[in-house]
N, C-alpha and C positions, 0 to 999 in steps of 0.2 A: 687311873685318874681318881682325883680323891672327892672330887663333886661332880657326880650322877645326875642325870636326869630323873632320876628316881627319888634321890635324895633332893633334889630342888623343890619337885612337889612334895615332899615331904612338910618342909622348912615351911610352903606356903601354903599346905594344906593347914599346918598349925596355928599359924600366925597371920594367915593375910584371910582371906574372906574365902578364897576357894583354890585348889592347887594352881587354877588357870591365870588368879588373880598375882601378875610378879609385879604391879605397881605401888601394890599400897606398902604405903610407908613403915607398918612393925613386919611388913614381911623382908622389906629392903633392907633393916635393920638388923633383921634374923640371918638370914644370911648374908649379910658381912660380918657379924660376929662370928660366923660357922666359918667362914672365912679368912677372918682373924686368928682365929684360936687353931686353925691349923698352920699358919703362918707364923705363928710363936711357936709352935713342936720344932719345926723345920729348923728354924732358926736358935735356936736352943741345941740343936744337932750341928748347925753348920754358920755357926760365928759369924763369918767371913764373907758370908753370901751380902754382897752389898745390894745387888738389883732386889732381892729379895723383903729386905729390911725398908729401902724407899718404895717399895710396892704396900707393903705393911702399915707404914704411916698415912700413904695416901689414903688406904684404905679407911684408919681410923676416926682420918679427918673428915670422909664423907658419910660417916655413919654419925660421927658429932653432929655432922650440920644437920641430918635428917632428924637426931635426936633434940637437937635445937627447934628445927619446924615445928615438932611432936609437942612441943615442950610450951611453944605460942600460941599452938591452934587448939590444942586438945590434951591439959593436964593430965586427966582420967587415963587416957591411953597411953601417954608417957611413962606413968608410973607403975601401969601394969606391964609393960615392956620392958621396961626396967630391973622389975620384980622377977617377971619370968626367965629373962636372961642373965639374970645375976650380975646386970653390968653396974658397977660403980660410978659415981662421978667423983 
């Protein structure tokens, strides 16, 4: 399996306030990009995989919206998530 529970605290020892903390918002962020970016390997490997690819979009769509929320309530923090993830808009 390629997301651990190890690797989860990890993601939110980084980015969220404390490994325990899966709510906040650049941790939510975090790992769906970690989540993303292994979903582009795969697929990148395997074309064809359709459940795979509409799992991928949904994904990015709910990492938009929380980077939307990030983006209304708290510039500062958007752009340092931004920054640190190297995600583009």
């Amino acid at each position: 399996m390629y997301l651990t529970t190890e690797k989860k605290k990890e993601i939110f020892k980084k980015f969220g306030k404390s490994e325990t903390d899966t709510g906040s918002t650049e941790g939510q962020i975090a790992l769906f990009s970690y989540r993303i970016n292994h979903l582009s390997d795969h697929l990148k490997k395997n074309a064809k995989d359709f459940n795979t690819e509409r799992s991928l979009v949904r994904l990015v769509g709910k990492r938009r919206s929380l980077l939307d929320y990030l983006k209304d309530n708290d510039i500062e923090r958007y752009r340092s998530i931004i920054k640190e993830l190297g995600i583009r808009k």
